[in-house]
N, C-alpha and C positions, 0 to 999 in steps of 0.2 A: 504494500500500500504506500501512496507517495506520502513525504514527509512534505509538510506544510512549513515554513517560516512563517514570524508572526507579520511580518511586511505582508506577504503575500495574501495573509488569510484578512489581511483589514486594512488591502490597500481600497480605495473610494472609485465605487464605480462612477466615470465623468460622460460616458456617451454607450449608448445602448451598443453601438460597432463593436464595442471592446470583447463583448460576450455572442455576438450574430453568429460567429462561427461554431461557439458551443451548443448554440441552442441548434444548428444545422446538425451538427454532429450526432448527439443526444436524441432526437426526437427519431433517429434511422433506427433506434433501438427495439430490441424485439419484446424489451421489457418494458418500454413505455406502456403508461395503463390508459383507458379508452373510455370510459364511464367513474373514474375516479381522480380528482384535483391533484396536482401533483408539478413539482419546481417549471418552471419554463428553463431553467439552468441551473445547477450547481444542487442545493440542500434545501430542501423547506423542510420546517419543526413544527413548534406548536402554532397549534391556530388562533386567531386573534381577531378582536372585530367583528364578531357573527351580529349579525343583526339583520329584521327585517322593518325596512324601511320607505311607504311609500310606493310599494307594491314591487320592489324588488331586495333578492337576498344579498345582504355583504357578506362576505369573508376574504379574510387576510391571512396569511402565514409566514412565520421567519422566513428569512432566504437569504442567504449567503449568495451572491451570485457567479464566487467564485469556481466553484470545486463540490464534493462530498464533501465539506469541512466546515465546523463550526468557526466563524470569524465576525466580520463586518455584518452585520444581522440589517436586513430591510426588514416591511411592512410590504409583502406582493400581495395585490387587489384583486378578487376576481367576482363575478356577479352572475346572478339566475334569478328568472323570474319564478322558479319550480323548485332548486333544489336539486335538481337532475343534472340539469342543461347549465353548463357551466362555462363563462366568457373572460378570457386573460383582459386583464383592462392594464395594467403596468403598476409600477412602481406607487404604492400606497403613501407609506412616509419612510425616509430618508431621515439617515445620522448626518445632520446639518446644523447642527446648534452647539451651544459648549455643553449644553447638560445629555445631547447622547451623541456625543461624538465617535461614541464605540458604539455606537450600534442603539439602536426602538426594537428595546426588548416585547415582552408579550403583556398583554392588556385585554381590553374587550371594548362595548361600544354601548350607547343605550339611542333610542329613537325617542325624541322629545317633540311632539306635535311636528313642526317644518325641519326641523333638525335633526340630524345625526350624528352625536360627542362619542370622542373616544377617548380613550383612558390606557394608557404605556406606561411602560418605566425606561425610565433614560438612561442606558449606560456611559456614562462618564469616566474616562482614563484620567490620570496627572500623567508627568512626563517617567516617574517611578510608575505608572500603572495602575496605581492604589486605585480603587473601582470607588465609584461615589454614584448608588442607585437615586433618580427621581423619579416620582410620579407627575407625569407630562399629560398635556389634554389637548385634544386638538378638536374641528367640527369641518364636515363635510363642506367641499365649499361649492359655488356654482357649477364649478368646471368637473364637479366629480372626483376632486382631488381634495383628502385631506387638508386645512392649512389651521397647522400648530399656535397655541395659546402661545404668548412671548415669553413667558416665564413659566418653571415649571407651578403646580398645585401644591408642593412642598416635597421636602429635601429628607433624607432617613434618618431617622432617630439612633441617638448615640447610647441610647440603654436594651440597642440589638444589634443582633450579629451585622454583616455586613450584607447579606443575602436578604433584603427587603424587597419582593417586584412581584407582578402580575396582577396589576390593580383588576378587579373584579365591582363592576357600578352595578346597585340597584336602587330601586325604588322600594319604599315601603308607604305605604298608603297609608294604613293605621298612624305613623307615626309623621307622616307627611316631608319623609326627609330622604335625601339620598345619602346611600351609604356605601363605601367601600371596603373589599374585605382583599389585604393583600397578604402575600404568601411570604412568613418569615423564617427567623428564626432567632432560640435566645441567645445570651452568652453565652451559656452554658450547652449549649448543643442540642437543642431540643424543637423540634418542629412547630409549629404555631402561627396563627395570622391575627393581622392587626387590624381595627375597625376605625375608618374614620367617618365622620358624616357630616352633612351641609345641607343646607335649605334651596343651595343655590347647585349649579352645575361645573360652573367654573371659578366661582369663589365661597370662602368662607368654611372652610374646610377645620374641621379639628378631631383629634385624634381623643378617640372612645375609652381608647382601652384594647385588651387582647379578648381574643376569642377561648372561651369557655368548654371545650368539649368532653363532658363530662363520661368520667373512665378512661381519657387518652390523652392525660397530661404530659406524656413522655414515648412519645409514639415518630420515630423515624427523627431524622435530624435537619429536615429542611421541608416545607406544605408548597409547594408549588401549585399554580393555579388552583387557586380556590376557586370555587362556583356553587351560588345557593340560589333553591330556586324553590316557591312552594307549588305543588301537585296535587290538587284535591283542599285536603285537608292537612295533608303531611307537607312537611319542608325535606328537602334531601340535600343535603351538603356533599360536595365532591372534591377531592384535591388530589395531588400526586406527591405520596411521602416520599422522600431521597431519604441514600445514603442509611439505608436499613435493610436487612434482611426478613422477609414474611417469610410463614411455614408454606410447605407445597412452593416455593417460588423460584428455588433453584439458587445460584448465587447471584440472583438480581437485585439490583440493588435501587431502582428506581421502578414506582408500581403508581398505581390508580386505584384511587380507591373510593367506595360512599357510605353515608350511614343515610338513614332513615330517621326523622323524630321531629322534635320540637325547635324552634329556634326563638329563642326570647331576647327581644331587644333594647329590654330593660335594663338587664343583669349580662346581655352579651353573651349567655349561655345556650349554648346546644347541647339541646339533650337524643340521647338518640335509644330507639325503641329497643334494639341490641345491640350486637357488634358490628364490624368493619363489614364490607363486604369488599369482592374484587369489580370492579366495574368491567373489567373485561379480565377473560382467562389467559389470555393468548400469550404467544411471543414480544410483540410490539405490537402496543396499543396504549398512548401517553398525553399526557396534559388536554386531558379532555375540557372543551370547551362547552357550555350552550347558549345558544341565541338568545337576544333581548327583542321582545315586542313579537312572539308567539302568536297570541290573540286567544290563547285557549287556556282555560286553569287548570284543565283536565290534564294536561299534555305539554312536556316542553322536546325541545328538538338540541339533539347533540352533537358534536363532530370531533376528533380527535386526531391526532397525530399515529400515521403507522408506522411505527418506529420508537426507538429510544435513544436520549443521552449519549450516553459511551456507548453504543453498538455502532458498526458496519456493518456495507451491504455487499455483495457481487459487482452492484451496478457502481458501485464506487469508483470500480476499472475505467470505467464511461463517464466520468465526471460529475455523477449525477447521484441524485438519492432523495427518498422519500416519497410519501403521499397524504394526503388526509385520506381519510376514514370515510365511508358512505354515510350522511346525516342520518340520523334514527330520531324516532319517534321512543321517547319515554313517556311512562305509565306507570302506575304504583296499582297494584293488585295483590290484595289480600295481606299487606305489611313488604311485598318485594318487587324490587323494579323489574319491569319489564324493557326492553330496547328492539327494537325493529327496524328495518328502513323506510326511509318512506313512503309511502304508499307510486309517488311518482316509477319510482325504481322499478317497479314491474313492467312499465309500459315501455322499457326496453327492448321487450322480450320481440325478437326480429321474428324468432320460427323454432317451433321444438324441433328437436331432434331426435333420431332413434337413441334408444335408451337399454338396449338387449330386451331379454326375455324378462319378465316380471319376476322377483322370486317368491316363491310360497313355500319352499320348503328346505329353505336355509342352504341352497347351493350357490354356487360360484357364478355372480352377472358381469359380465365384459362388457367396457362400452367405450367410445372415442367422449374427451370434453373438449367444450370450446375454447378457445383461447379468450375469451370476456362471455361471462353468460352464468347460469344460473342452473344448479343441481337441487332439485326438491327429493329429500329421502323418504317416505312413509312408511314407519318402521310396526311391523308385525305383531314385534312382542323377541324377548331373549336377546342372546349377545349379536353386534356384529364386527365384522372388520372390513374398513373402505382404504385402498389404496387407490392415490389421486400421484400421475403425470407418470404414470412406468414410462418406459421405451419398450420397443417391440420385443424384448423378453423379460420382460416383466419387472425391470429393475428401475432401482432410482426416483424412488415411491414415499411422500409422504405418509405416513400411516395414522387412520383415525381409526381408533376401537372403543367399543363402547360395553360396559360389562351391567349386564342386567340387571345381577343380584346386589350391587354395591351404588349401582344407576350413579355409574361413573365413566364419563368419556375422558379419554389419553388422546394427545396428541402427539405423535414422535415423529421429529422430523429430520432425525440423521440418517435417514436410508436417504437422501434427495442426493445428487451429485453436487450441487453447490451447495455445500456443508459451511455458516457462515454462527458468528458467533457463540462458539460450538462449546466456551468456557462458562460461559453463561447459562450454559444450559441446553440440551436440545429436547427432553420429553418433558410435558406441564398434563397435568391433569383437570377434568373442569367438572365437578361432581355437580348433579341434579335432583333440584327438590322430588321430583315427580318421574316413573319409568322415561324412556327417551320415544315417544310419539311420532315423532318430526324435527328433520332437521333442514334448516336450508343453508346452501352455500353459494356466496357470491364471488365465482370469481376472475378477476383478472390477469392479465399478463405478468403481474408479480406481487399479488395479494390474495388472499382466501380472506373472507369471513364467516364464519359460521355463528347461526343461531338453533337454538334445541329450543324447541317444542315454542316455537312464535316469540321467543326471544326471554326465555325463561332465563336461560346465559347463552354468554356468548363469546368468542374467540378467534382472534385474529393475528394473521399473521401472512411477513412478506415471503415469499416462493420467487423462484429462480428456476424455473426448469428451460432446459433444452427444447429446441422448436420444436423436435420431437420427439416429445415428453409427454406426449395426450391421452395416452390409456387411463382407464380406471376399472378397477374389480371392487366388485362387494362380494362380501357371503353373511350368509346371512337370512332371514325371513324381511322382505322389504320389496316395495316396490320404487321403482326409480323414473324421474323425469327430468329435460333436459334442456334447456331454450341458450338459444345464442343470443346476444346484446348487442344493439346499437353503440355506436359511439356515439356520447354524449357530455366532452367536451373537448374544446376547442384546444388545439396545441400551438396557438399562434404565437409569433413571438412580437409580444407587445411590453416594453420597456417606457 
């Protein structure tokens, strides 16, 4: 893997020519994805920005525009009217100021009547490097283009670590106040976010207090992307702990996670119904995000980064890396979250495809997949085992099994030929409240997602296979279906 200088990795993009040849090069790729948001060049990370405003969707994501390499971090723009159908619009915001000169770290966005405010943290260097996080604001301007507050909303508190950022804006109605919940940590090494709140949008801002989450005072050493959102009647907090190891996680060290319960903005305390959960099971699946100005109390909408932190990919070779996550549709059912995609995502579906012989009696189905498109499993009853992308003898196969009596799915994926952060872990496990019904899998040129039983959990992860890599076997009691997918967004290069 190539070695990055830090010139390199944060020298300032001055004219889109600089990168035209990368984005040429990259998009020839066999792993470029087709129905899923993903770098016009170099690295996108977490996602940022989500909102709908106005009768279309934002979303933003990191983007280094140099390399697979985290460095100079933009704000890349891209917009739908659906959720589906996804349009590169360029360069969001830009490290142009002294307070993020190193890079518009990760934020979010709220839609206020005619307006659209977003909310970043500003990486700031000295000439020692010494990192000085702000919390920066900016509002949508005429032209569609971000244009930043002059000064940041305020500057990070000396009684916290140095890791202060991911400002996360809401609304609370009851209390008529906006609030923000950013991802810390203390001095003493312990994960937590900070509350501040204002009457106003861009001024008046003062700092609450720390966030309360009762039973997890000492839980991971860094909250990244926080996000709270009420559902019904329940509120669900979400964040991604660093720098800790969970059980079943392998030696990962950077996770996703939510609780369920109460949030009171009294006392600042979250209470939650029980413990953590995983928001997703997968390999990579990080700094989940969700939109502001939904329109539904029932339901809020997610999107997340595929990928992690300290991982590499294959496509790295190719100067390239990453994607977001398909947006999903969350729901709270019976005390636990549900996630889906959204409903748009079906209407991809070009044309089914043969799918073998139906199984009823737990033998062996062979069948070709698409290179973008959609595996529906409806599973019998008892155990099965699904190998996705062999070559024509049977090798080089992610393996998904599912064990009945424990009504527990593995995923292991060191049988594939591109064997990639293989230290980290290659088999996770994703255990299930209820036997496995239904599974669906979306996927493309170099992502899987799966959901069990309509999004009971779910698990995602990037795939690297060979063009000719498209078998798959079950055995198993199951029947199987098969659709190939539209492209549904645009890879144009717009800087």
């Amino acid at each position: 893997m190539r070695e990055w200088t830090r010139e390199e990795r944060y020298q300032v993009l001055e004219s889109p020519e600089q990168i035209r040849g990368l984005h040429e090069a990259i998009r020839k790729s066999a792993w470029r994805q087709t129905y899923h948001v993903q770098p016009v060049t170099g690295l996108s990370s977490d996602p940022n920005g989500f909102a709908f405003h106005k009768g279309v969707w934002h979303l933003f994501y990191q983007w280094c525009p140099w390399g697979a390499v985290h460095g100079l971090k933009y704000w890349y723009h891209v917009t739908s009217p659906d959720l589906v159908h996804w349009k590169n619009e360029g360069v969001g915001l830009a490290p142009d100021t002294y307070y993020d000169n190193r890079g518009t770290h990760s934020g979010s966005a709220i839609s206020d009547g005619e307006d659209l405010y977003f909310f970043y943290t500003g990486n700031h260097r000295d000439e020692d490097w010494t990192r000085t996080p702000y919390t920066c604001a900016a509002k949508l301007g005429a032209d569609g283009k971000p244009v930043k507050r002059e000064k940041p909303l305020f500057g990070p508190r000396e009684d916290y670590a140095e890791h202060q950022r991911d400002p996360k804006i809401v609304w609370n109605a009851k209390k008529q106040r906006y609030y923000i919940f950013i991802g810390a940590q203390t001095l003493d090494g312990r994960g937590t976010v900070q509350i501040y709140s204002s009457k106003e949008l861009f001024e008046g801002w003062t700092f609450e207090g720390q966030l309360h989450l009762v039973g997890y005072e000492s839980f991971g050493g860094m909250w990244e992307c926080p996000y709270i959102v009420s559902i019904g009647d329940k509120d669900l907090l979400i964040f991604s702990p660093q720098y800790t190891k969970l059980p079943g996680r392998g030696e990962s060290t950077n996770h996703n996670v939510y609780f369920i319960g109460k949030m009171d903005y009294d006392t600042l305390t979250f209470t939650p119904e029980g413990g953590y959960h995983h928001l997703d099971h997968g390999f990579d699946f990080y700094a989940a995000q969700g939109a502001a100005n939904v329109g539904d109390p029932d339901k809020a909408i997610l999107i997340a980064w595929i990928g992690l932190p300290d991982n590499h990919y294959p496509s790295a070779e190719e100067d390239w890396e990453g994607s977001m996550s398909l947006p999903r549709e969350l729901t709270i059912r019976d005390g636990h979250l549900f996630q889906y995609p959204v409903p748009g995502v079906k209407e991809l579906r070009a044309e089914e495809l043969p799918a073998g012989n139906p199984s009823t009696d737990g033998q062996l189905v062979k069948g070709t997949l698409p290179k973008a498109g959609e595996m529906q499993i409806l599973c019998g009853g008892g155990d099965l085992k699904l190998h996705l992308f062999e070559d024509a003898d049977g090798k080089g196969a992610l393996e998904i099994s599912y064990d009945d009596k424990a009504k527990v799915l593995t995923v292991d994926k060191s049988g594939m030929k591109h064997r990639f952060n293989e230290s980290v872990g290659e088999r996770l496990e994703m255990p299930l409240l209820t036997p496995l019904k239904k599974l669906d899998l979306f996927i493309d040129h170099s992502s899987v997602e799966l959901f069990a039983n309509d999004g009971e959990e779910t698990f995602t992860s990037h795939v690297y296979p060979e063009a000719e890599d498209t078998g798959y076997t079950l055995e198993g009691t199951a029947q199987v279906k098969l659709w190939r997918y539209n492209a549904s967004v645009k890879d144009d290069f717009a800087v």
